[in-house]
HTML snippet that shows the backbone in 3Dmol.js (N, CA, C, O; Angstrom):
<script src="https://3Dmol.org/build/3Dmol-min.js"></script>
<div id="view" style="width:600px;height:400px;position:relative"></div>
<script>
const pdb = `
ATOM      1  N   UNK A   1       0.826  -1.196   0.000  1.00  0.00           N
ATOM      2  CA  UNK A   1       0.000   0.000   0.000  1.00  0.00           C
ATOM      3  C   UNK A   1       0.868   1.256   0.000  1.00  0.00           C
ATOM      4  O   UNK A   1       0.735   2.262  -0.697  1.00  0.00           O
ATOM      5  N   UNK A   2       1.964   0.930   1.112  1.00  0.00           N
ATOM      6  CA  UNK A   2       2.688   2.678   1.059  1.00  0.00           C
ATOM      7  C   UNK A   2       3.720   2.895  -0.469  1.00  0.00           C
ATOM      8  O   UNK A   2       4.234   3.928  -0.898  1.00  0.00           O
ATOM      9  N   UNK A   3       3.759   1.231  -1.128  1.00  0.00           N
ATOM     10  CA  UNK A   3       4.780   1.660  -2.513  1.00  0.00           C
ATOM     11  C   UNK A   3       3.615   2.607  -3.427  1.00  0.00           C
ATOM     12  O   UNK A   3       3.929   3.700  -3.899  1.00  0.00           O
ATOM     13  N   UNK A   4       2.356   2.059  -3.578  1.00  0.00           N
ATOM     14  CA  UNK A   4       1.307   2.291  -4.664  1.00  0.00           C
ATOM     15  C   UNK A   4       0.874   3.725  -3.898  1.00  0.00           C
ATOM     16  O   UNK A   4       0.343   4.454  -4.735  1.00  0.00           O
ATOM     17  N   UNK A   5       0.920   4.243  -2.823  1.00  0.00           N
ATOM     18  CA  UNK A   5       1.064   5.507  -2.672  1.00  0.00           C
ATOM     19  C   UNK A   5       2.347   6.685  -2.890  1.00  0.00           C
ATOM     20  O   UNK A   5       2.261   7.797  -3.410  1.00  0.00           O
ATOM     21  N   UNK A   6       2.960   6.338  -2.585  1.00  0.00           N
ATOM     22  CA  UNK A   6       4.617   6.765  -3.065  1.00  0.00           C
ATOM     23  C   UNK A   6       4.399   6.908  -4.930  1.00  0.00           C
ATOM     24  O   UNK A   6       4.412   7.940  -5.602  1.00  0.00           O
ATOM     25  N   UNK A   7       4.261   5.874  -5.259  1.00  0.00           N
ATOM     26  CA  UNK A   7       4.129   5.868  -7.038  1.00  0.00           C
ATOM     27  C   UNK A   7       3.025   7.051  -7.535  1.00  0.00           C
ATOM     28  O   UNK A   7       3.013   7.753  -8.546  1.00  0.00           O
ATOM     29  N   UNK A   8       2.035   6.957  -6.298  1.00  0.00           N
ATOM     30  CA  UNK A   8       1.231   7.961  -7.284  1.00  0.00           C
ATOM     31  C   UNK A   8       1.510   9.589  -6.647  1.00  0.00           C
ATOM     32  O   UNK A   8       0.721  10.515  -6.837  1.00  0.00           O
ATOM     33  N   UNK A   9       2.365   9.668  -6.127  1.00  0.00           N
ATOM     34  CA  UNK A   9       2.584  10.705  -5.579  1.00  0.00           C
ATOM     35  C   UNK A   9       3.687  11.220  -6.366  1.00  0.00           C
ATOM     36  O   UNK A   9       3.789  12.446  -6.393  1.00  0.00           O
ATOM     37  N   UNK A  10       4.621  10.462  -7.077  1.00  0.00           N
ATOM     38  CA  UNK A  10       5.893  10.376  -7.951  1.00  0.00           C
ATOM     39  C   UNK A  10       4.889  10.887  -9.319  1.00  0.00           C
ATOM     40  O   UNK A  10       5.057  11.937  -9.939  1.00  0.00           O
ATOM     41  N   UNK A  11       4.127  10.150  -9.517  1.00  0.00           N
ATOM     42  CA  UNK A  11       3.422  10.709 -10.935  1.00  0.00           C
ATOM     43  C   UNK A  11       2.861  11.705 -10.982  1.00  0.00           C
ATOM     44  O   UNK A  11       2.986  12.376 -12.007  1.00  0.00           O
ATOM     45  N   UNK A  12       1.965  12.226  -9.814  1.00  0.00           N
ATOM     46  CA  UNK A  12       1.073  13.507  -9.728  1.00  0.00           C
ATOM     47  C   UNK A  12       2.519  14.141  -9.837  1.00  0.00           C
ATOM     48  O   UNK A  12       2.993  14.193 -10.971  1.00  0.00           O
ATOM     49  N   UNK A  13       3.316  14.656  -8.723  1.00  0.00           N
ATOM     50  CA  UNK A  13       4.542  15.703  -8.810  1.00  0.00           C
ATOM     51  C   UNK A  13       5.402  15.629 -10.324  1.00  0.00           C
ATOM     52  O   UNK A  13       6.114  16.582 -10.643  1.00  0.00           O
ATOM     53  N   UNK A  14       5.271  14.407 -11.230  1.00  0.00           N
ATOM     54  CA  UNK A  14       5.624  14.760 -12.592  1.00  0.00           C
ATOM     55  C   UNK A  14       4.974  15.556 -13.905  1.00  0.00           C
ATOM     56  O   UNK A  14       5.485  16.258 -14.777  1.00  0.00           O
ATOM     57  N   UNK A  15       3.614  15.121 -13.640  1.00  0.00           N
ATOM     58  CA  UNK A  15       2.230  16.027 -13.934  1.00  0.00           C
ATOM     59  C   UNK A  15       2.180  17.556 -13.547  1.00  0.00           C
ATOM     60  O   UNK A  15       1.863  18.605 -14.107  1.00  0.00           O
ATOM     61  N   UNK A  16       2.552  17.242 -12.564  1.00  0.00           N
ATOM     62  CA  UNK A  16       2.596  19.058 -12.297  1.00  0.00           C
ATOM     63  C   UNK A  16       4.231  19.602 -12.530  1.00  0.00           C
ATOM     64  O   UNK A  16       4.569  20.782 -12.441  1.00  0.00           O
ATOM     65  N   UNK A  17       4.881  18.787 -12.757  1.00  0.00           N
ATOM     66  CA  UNK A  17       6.224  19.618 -13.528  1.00  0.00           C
ATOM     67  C   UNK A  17       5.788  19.959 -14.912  1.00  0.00           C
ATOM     68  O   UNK A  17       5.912  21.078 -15.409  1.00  0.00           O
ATOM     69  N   UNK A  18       5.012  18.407 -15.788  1.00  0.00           N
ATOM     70  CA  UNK A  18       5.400  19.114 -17.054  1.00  0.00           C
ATOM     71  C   UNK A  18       4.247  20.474 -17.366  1.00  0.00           C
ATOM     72  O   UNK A  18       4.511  21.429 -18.098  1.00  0.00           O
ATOM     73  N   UNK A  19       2.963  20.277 -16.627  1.00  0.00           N
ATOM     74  CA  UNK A  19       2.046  21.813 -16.500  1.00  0.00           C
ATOM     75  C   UNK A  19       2.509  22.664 -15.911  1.00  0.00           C
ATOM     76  O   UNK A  19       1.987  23.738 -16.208  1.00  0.00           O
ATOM     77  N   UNK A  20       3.513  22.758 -14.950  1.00  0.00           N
ATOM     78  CA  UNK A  20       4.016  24.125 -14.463  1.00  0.00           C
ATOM     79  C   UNK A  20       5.360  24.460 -15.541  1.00  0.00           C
ATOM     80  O   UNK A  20       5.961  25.452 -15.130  1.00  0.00           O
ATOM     81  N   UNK A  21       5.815  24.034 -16.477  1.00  0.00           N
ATOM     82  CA  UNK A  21       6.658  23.845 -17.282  1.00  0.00           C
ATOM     83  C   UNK A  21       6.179  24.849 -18.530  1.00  0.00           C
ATOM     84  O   UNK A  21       6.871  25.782 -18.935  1.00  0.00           O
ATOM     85  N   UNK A  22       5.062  24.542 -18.985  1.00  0.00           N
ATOM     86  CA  UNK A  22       4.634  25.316 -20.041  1.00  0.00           C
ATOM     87  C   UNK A  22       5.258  26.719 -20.351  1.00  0.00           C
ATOM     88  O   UNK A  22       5.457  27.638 -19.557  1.00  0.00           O
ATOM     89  N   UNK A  23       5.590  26.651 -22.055  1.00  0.00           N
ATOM     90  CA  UNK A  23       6.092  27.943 -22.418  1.00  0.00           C
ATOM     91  C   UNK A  23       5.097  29.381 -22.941  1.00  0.00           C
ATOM     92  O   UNK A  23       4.117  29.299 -23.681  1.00  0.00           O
ATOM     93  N   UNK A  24       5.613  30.579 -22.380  1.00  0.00           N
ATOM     94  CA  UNK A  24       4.845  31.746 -22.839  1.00  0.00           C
ATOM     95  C   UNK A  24       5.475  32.808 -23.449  1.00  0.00           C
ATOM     96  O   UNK A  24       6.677  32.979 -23.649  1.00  0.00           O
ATOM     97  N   UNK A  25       4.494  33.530 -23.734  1.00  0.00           N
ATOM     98  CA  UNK A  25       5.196  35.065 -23.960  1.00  0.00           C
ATOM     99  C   UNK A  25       4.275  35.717 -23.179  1.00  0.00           C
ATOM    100  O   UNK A  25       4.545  36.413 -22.201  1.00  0.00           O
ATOM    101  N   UNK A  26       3.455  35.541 -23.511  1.00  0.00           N
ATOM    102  CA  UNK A  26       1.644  35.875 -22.399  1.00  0.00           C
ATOM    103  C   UNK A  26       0.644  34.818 -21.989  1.00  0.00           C
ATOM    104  O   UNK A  26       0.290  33.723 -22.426  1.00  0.00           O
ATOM    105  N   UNK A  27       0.347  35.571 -21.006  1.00  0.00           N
ATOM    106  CA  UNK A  27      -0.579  34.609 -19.965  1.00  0.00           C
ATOM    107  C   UNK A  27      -1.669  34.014 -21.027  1.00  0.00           C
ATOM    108  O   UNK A  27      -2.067  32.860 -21.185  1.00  0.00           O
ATOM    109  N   UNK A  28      -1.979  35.143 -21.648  1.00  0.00           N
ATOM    110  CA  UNK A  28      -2.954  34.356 -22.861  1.00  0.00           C
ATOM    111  C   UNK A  28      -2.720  33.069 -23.391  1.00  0.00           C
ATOM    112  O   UNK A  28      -3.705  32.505 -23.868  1.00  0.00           O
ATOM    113  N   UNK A  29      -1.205  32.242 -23.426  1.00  0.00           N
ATOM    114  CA  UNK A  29      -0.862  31.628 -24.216  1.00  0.00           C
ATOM    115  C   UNK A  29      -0.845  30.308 -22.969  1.00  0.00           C
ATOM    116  O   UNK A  29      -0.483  29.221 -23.420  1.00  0.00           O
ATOM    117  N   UNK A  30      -1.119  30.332 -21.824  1.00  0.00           N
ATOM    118  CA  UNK A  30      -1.062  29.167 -20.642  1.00  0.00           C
ATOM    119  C   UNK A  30      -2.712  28.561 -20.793  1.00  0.00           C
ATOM    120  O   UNK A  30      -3.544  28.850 -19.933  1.00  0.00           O
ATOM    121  N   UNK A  31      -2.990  27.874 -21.740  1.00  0.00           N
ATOM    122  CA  UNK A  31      -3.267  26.992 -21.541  1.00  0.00           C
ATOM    123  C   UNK A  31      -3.762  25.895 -20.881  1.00  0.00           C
ATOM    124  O   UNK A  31      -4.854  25.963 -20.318  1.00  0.00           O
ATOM    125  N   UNK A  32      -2.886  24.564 -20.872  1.00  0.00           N
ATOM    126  CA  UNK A  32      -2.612  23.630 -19.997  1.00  0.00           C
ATOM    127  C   UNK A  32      -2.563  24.015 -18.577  1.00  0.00           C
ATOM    128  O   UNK A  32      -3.156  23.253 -17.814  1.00  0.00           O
ATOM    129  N   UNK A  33      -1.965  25.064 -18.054  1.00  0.00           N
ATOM    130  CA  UNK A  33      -1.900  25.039 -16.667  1.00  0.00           C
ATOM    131  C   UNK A  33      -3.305  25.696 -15.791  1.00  0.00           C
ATOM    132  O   UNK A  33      -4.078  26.598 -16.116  1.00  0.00           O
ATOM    133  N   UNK A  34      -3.258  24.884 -14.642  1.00  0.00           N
ATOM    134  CA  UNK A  34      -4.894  25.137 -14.029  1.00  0.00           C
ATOM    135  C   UNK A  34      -4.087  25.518 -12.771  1.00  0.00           C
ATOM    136  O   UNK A  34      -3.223  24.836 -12.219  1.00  0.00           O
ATOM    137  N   UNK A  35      -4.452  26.505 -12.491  1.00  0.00           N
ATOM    138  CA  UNK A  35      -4.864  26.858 -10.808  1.00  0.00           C
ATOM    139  C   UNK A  35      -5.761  26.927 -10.119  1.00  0.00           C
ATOM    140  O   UNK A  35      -6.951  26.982 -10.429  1.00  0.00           O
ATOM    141  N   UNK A  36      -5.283  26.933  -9.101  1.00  0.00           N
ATOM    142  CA  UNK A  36      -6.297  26.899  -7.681  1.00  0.00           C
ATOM    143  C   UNK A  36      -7.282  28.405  -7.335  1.00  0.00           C
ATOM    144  O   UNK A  36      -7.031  29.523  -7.784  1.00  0.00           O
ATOM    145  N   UNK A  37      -8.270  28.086  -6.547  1.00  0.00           N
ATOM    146  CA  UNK A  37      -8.998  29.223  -6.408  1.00  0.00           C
ATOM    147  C   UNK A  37      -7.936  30.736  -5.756  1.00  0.00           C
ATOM    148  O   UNK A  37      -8.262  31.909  -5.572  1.00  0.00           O
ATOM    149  N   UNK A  38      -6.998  30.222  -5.616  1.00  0.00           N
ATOM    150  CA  UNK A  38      -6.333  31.846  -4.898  1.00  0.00           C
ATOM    151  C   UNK A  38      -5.062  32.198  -5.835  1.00  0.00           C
ATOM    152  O   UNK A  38      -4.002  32.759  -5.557  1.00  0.00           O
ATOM    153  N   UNK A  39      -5.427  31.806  -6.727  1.00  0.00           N
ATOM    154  CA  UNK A  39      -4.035  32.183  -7.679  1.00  0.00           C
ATOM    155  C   UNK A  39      -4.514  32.590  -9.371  1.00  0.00           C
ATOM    156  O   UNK A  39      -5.630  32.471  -9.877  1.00  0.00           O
ATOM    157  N   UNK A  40      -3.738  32.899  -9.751  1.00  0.00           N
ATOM    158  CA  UNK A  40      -4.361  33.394 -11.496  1.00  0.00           C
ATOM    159  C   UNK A  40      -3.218  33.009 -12.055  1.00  0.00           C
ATOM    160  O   UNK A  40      -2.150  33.191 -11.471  1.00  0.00           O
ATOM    161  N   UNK A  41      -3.307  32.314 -13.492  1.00  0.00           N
ATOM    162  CA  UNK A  41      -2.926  32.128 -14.310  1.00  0.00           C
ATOM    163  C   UNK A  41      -1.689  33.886 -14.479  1.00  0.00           C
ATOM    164  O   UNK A  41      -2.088  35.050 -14.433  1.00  0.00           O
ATOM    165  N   UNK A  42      -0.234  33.395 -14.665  1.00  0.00           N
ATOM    166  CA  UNK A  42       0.644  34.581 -15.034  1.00  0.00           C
ATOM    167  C   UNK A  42       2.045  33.761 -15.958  1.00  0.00           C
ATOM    168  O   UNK A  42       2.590  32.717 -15.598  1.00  0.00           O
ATOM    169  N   UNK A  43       2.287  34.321 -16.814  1.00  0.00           N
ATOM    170  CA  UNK A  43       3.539  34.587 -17.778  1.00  0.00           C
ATOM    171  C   UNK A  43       5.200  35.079 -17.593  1.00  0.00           C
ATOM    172  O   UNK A  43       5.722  36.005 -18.214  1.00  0.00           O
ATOM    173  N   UNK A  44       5.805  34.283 -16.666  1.00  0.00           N
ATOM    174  CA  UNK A  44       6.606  34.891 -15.625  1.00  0.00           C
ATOM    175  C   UNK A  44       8.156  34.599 -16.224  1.00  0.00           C
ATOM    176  O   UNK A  44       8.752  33.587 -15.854  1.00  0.00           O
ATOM    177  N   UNK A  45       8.685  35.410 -17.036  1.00  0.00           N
ATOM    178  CA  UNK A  45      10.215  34.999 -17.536  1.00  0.00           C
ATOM    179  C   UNK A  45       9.864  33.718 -18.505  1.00  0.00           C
ATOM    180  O   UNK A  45      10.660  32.786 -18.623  1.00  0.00           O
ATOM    181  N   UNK A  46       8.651  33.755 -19.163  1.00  0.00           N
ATOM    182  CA  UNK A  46       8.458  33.203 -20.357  1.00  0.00           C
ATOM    183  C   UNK A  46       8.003  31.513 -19.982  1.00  0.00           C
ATOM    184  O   UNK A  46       8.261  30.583 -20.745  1.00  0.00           O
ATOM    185  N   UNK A  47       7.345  31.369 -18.768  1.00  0.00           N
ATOM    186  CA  UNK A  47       6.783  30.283 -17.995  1.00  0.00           C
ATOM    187  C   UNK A  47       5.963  30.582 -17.105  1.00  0.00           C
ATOM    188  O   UNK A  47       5.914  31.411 -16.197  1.00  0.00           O
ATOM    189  N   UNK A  48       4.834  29.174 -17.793  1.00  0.00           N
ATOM    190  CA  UNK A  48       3.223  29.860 -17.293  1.00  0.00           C
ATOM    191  C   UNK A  48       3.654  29.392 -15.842  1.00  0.00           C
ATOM    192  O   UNK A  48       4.354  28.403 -15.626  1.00  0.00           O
ATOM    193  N   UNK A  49       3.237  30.079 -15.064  1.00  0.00           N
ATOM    194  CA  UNK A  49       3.194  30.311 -13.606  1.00  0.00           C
ATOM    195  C   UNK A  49       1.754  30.544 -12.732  1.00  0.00           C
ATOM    196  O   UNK A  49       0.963  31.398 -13.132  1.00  0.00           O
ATOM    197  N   UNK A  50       1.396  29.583 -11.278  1.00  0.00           N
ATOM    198  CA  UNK A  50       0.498  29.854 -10.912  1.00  0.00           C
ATOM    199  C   UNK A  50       0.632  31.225  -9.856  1.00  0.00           C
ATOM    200  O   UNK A  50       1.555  31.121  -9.048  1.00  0.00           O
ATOM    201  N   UNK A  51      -0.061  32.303  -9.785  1.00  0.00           N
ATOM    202  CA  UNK A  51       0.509  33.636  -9.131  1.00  0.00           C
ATOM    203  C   UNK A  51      -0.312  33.544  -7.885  1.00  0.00           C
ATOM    204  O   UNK A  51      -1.428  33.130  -8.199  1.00  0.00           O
ATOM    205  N   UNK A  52      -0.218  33.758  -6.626  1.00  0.00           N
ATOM    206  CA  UNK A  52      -0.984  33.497  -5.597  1.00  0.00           C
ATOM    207  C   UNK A  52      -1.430  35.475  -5.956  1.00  0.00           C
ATOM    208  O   UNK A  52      -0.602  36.371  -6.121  1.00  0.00           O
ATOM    209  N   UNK A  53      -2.879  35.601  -5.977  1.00  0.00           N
ATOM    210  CA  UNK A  53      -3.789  36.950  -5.587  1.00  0.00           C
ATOM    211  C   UNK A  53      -2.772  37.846  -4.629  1.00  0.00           C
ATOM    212  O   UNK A  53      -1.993  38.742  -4.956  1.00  0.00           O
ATOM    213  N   UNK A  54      -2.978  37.445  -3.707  1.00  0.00           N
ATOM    214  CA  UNK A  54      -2.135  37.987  -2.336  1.00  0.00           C
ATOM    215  C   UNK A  54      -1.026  37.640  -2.147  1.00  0.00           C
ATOM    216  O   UNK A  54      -0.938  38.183  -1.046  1.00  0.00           O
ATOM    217  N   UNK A  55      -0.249  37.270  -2.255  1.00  0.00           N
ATOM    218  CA  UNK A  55       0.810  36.623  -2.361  1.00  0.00           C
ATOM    219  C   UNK A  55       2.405  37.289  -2.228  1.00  0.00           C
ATOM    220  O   UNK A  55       3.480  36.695  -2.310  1.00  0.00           O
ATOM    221  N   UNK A  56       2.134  38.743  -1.991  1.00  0.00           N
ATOM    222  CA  UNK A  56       3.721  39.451  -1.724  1.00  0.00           C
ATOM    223  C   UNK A  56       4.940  38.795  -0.928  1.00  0.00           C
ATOM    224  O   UNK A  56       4.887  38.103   0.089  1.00  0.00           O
ATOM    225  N   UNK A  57       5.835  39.122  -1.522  1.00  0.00           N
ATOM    226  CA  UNK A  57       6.887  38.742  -0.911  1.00  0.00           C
ATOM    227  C   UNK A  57       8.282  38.978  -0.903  1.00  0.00           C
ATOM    228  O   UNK A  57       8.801  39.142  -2.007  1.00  0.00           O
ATOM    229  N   UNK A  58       9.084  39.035   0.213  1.00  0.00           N
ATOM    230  CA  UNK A  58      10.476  39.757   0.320  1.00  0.00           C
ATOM    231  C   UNK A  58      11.470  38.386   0.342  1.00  0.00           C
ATOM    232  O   UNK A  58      12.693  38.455   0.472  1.00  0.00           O
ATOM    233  N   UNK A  59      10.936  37.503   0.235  1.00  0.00           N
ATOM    234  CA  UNK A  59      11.985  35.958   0.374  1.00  0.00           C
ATOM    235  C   UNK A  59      10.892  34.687  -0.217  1.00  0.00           C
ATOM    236  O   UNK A  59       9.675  34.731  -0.396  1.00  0.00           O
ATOM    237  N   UNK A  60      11.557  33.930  -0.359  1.00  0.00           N
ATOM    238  CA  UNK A  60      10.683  32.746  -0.640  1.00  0.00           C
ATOM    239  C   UNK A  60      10.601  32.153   0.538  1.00  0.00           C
ATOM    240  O   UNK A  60       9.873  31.161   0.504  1.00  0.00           O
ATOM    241  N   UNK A  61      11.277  32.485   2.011  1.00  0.00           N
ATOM    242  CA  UNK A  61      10.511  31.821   3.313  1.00  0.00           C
ATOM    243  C   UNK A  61       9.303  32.457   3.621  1.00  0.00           C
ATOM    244  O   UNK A  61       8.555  32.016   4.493  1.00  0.00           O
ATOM    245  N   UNK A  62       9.020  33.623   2.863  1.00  0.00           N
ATOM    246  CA  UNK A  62       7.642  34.399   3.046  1.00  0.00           C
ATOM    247  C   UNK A  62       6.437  33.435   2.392  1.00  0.00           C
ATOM    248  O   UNK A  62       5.413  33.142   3.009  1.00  0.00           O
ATOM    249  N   UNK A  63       6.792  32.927   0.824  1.00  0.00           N
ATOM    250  CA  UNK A  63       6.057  31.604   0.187  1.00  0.00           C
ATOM    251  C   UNK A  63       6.093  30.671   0.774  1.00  0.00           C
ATOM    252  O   UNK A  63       5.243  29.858   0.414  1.00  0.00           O
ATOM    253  N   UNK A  64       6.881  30.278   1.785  1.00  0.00           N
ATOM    254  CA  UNK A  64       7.191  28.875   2.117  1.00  0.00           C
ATOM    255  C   UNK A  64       5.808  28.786   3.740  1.00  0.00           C
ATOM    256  O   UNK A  64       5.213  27.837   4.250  1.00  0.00           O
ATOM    257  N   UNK A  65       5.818  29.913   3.961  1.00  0.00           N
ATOM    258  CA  UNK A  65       5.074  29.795   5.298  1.00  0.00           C
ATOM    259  C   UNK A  65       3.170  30.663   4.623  1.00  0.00           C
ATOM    260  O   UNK A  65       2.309  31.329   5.198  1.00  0.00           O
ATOM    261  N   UNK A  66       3.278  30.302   3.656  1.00  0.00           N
ATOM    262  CA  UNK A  66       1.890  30.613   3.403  1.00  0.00           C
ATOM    263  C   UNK A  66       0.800  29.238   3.144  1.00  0.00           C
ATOM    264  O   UNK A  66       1.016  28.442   2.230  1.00  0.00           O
ATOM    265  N   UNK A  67      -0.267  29.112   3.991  1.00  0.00           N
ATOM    266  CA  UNK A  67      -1.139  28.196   4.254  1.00  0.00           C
ATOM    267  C   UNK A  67      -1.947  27.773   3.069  1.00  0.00           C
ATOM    268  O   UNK A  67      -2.058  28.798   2.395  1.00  0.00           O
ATOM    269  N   UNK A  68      -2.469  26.949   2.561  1.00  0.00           N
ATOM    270  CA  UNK A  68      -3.882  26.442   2.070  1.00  0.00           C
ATOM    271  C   UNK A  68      -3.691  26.931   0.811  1.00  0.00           C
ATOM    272  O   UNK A  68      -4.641  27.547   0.326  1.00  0.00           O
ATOM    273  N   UNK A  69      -2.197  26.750  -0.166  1.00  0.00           N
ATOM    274  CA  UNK A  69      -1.574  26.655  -1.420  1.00  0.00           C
ATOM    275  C   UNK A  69      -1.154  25.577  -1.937  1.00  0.00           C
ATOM    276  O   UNK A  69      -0.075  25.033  -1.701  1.00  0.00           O
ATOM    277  N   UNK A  70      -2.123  25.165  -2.781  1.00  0.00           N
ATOM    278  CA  UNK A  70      -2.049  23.578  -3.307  1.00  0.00           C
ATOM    279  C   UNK A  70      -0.943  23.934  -4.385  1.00  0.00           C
ATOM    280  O   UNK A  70      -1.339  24.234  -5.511  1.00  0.00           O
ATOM    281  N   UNK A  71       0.723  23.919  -4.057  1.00  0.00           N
ATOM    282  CA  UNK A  71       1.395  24.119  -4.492  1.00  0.00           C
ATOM    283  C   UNK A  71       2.632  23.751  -3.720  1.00  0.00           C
ATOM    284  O   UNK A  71       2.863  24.263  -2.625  1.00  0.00           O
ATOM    285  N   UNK A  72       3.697  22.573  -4.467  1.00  0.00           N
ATOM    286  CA  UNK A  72       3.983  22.259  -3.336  1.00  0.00           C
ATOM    287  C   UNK A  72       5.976  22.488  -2.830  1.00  0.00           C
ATOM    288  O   UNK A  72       6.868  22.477  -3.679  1.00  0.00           O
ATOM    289  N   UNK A  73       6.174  22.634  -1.610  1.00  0.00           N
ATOM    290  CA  UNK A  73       7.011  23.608  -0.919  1.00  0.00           C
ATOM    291  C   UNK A  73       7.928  24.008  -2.129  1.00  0.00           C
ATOM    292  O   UNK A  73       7.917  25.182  -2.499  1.00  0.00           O
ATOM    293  N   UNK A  74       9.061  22.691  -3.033  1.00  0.00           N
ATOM    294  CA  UNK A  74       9.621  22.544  -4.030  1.00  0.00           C
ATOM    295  C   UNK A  74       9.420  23.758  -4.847  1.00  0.00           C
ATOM    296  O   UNK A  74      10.402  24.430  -5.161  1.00  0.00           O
ATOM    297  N   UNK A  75       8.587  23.994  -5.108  1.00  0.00           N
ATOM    298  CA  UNK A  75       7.910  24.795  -6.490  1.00  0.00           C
ATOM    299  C   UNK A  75       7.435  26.429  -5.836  1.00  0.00           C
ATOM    300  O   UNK A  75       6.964  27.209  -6.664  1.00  0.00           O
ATOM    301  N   UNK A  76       7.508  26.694  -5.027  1.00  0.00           N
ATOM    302  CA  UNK A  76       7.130  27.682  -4.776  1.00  0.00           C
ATOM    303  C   UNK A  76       8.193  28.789  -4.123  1.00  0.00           C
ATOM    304  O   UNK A  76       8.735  28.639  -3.028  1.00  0.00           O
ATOM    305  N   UNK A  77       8.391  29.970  -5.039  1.00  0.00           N
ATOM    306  CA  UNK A  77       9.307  30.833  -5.297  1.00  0.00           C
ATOM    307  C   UNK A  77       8.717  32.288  -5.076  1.00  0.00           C
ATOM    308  O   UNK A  77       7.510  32.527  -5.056  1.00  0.00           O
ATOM    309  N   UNK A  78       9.753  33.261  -4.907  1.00  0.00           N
ATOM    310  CA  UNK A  78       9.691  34.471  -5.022  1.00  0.00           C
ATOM    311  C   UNK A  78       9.823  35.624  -5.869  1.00  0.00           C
ATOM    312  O   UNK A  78      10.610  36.446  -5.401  1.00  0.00           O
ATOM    313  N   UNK A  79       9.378  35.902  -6.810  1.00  0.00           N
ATOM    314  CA  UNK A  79       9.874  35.867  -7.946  1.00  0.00           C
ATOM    315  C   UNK A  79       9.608  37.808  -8.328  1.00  0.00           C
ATOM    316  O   UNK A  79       8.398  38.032  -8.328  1.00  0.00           O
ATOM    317  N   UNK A  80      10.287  38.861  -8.566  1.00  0.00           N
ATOM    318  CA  UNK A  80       9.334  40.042  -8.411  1.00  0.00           C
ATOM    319  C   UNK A  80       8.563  41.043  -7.374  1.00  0.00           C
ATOM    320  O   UNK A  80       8.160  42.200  -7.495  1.00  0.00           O
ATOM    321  N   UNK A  81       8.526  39.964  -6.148  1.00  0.00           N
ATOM    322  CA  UNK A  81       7.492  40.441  -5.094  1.00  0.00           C
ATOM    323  C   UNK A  81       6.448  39.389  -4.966  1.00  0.00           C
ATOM    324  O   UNK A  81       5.706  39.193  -4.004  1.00  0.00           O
ATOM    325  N   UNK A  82       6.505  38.823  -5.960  1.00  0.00           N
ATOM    326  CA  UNK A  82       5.032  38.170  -5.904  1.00  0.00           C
ATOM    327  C   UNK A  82       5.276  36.141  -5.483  1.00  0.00           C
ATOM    328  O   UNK A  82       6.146  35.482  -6.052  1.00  0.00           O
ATOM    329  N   UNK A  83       4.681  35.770  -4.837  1.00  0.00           N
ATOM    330  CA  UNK A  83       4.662  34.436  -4.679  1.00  0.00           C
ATOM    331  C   UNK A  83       4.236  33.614  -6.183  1.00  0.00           C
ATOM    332  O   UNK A  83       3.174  33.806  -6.775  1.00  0.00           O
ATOM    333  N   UNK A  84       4.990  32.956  -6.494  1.00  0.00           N
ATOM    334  CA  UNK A  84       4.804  31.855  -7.860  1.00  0.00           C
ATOM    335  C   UNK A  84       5.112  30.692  -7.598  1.00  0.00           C
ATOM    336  O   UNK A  84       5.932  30.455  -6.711  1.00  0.00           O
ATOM    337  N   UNK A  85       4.422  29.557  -8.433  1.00  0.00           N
ATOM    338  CA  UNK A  85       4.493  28.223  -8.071  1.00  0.00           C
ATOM    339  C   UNK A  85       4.915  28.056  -9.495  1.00  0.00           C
ATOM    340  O   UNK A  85       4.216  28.552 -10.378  1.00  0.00           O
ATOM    341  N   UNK A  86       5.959  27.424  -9.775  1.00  0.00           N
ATOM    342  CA  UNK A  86       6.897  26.585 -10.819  1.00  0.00           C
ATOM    343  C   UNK A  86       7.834  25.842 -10.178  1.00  0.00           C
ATOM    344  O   UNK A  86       8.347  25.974  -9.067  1.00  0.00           O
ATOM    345  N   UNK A  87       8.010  24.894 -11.198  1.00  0.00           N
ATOM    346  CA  UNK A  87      10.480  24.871 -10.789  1.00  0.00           C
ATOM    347  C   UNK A  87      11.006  25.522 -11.459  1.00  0.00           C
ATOM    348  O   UNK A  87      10.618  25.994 -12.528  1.00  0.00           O
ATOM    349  N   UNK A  88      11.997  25.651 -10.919  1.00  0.00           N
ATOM    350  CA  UNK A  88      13.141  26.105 -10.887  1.00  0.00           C
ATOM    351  C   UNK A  88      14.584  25.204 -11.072  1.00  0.00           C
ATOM    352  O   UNK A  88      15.676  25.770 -11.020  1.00  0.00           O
TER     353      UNK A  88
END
`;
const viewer = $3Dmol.createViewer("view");
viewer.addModel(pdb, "pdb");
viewer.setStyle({}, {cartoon: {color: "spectrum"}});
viewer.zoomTo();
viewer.render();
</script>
């Protein structure tokens, strides 16, 4: 049971690399990538990015300690001011 959980946890986190991966010039052009109710679709250094609404920030330990962001620790950056979920 804990391998067949591990595996699908390995596949979801590959799923959301290759959708947080997507290429842009504008947000218009993201597609594939879905966010969550507190974030909007953004175009960030030419990668669609999920943008948290509220989301300011002076460090990425400022992203790292923000609650109830289905986005996960890995992927979530500082980017501008603004909290973004990609890799890096």
């Amino acid at each position: 049971m804990k391998t067949v959980l591990v595996c699908a946890i390995a596949v979801f986190a590959v799923f959301l690399g290759l959708v947080f991966s997507e290429t842009c010039t504008t947000s218009s052009e993201c597609v594939s990538i879905q966010c969550d109710s507190v974030t909007t679709v953004q175009c960030t250094n030419g990668t669609c990015t999920c943008e948290l609404v509220d989301g300011y920030c002076d460090s990425r330990d400022d992203c790292l300690n923000i609650e109830n962001w289905f986005c996960p620790a890995d992927f979530r950056h500082c980017i501008d001011q603004r909290c973004r979920c990609r890799p890096i």
